[in-house]
N, C-alpha and C positions, 0 to 999 in steps of 0.2 A: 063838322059843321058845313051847311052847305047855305051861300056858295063860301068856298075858298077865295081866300084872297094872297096875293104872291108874299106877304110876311110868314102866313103859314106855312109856306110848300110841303104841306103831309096831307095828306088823307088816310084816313083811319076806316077800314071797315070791319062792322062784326059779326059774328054769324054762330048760330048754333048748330050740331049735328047731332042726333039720337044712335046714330051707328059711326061708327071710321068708313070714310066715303074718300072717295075720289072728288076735289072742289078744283075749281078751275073759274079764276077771274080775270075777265080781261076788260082792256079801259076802251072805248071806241069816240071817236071823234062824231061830229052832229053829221057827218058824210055817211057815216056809217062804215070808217077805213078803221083798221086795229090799231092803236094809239101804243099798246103798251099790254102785256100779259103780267099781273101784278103774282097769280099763284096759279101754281098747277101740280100738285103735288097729292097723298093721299094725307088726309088730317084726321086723328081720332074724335070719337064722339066727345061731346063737352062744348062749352062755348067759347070763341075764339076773336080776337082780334088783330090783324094787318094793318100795316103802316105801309104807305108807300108815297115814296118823294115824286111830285107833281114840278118842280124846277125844270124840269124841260117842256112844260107844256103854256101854250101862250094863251091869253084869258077866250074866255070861248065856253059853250057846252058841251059835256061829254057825257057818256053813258057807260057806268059800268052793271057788266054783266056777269052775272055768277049762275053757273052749271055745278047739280050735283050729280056725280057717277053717269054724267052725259046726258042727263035731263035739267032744261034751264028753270032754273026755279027764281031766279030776282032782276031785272031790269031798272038801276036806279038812275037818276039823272042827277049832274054835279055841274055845277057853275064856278068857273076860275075869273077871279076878277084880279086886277091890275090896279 
């Protein structure tokens, strides 16, 4: 759900892939600084979801960004409320 609010501290994101790729998500702050690398790993084809705990982060906008096999393919925007 977006925005988050600090009861939830999880973000959930999900993503499909038609081949096993190389996915690589990272969280960035409204500065445009690297907040957090949530995945970086090679994931098979099929559709997928990540969890990743937002508790360290203070209410504000962010943007996560997901590259597949080193081509960016999604820029989402996330709001953390307090």
């Amino acid at each position: 759900p977006n925005p988050i609010t600090a009861k939830t501290n999880k973000v959930s994101i999900s993503f499909a892939l038609k081949k096993s790729s190389r996915v690589n998500i990272k969280l960035y702050n409204i500065k445009g600084q690297l907040v957090d690398e949530i995945l970086n790993d090679n994931e098979p084809s099929g559709t997928h979801t990540i969890t990743s705990s937002i508790n360290n982060l203070s209410s504000g906008i962010y943007f996560i960004k997901m590259d597949v096999d080193g081509k960016n393919r999604a820029v989402k925007k996330m709001v953390k409320i307090e």
